[in-house]
N, C-alpha and C positions, 0 to 999 in steps of 0.2 A: 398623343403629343408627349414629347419627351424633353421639350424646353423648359428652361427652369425664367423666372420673370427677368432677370440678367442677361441669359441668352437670348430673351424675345427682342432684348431693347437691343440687344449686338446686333442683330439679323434686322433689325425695323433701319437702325443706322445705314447697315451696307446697302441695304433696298434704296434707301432715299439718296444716299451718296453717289451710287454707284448708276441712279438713272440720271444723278444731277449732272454727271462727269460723261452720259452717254453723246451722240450727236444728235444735230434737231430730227435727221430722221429718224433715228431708234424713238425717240420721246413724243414726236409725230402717232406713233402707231402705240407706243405703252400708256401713254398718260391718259389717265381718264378709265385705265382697263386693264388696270393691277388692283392687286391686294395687298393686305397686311402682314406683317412675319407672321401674329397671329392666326388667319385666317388662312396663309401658307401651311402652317405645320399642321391644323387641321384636317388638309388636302391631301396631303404629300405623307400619308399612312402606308405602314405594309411597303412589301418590295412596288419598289417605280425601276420600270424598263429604263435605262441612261444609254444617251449616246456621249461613247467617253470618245475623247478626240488626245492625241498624244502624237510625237515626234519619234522621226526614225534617229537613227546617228547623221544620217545624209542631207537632214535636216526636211525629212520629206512627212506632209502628215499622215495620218492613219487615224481611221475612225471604228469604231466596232464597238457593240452592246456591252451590256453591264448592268446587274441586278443593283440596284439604288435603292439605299435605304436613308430616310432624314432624319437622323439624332441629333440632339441640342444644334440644331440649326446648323447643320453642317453635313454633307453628305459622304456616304459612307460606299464603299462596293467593295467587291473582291474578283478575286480571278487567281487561274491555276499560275501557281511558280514557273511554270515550263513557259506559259506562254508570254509572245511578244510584248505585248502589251505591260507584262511586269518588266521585261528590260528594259523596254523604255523609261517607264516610269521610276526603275533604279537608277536610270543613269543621267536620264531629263522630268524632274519632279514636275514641271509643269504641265499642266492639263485644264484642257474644258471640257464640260458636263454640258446636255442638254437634255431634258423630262418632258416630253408632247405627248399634250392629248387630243388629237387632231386638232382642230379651229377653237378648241376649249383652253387650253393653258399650254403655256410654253414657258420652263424655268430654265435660266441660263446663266453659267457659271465660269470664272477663269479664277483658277488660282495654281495653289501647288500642295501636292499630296506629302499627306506624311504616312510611313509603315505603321502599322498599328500591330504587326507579329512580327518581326525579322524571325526569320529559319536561325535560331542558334545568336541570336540578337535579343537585344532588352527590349520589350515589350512597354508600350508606353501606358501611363499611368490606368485611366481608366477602360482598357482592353479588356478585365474577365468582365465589366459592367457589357459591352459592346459583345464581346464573345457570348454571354446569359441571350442578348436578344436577338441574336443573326443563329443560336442554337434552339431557342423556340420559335423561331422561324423556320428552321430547314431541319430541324431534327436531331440531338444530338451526337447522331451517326450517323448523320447525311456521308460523311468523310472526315481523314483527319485531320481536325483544324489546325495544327501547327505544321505540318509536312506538304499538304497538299494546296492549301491556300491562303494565297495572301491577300491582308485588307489594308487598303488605303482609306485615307479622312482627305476630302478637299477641304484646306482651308484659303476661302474666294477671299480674291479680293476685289470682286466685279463680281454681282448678282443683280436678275433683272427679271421680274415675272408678267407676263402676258396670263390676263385673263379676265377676258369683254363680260362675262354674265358665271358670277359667282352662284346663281342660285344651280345652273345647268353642274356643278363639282360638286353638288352637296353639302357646301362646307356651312357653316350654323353664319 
């Protein structure tokens, strides 16, 4: 868990706001069988598989994987420069995320990305913090982190978590 008590209460807000603002069917099926931002960041350890969803120019969608990782309540991925997925996202910041694990939790997100390395761009504030733990995660030679891949920060402004039996996630 990399939340600080500040970021828990931002993430507890968007949780309760963003199911208050959903329709009676989404709150139909969430309420009663979420959790806490809390008991989220506990879950939501280590890389989580993302299904990132993004826009063409044509206005047509495109969905495709993404290694997701949850820092200070906010989710993080990356992908190679080359690919579509970064144009889009250079040129339509908007995106949703979604984290399943089968019938056990479903975390779902809309907002819009920020760069966290521009190629030849200012790198935003706390990127060597972000670059330290996506480097003891994958290796500090997995590749080169500034040439070969870019990371995005969603920050949602709609988040929403399904999950019926917290004891089946292991989270305390």
């Amino acid at each position: 868990m990399h939340e600080t008590p500040a970021e828990l209460a931002e993430l507890q807000t968007l949780l309760d706001s963003s199911l208050s603002r959903s329709t009676g069917h989404l709150r139909s099926i969430v309420e009663g069988r979420t959790i806490t931002a809390e008991q989220l960041t506990a879950v939501l350890t280590g890389m989580c598989t993302l299904a990132l969803a993004t826009v063409t120019a044509g206005g047509e969608p495109r969905v495709s994987g993404a290694d997701g990782h949850f820092l200070h309540g906010r989710w993080v991925f990356g992908t190679a420069r080359t690919a579509a997925k970064a144009r889009h996202l250079a040129a339509r910041p908007a995106a949703s995320v979604a984290h399943l694990r089968g019938e056990d939790l479903g975390v779902f997100a809309h907002g819009t990305v920020e760069e966290l390395n521009p190629l030849g761009g200012e790198t935003v504030a706390d990127w060597p913090e972000v670059l330290a733990y996506l480097q003891g995660h994958y290796g500090a030679d997995a590749f080169d982190w500034e040439a070969d891949v870019v990371y995005y920060r969603l920050r949602p402004h709609w988040m929403t978590v399904y999950a019926p039996d917290l004891g089946v996630l292991g989270a305390p």
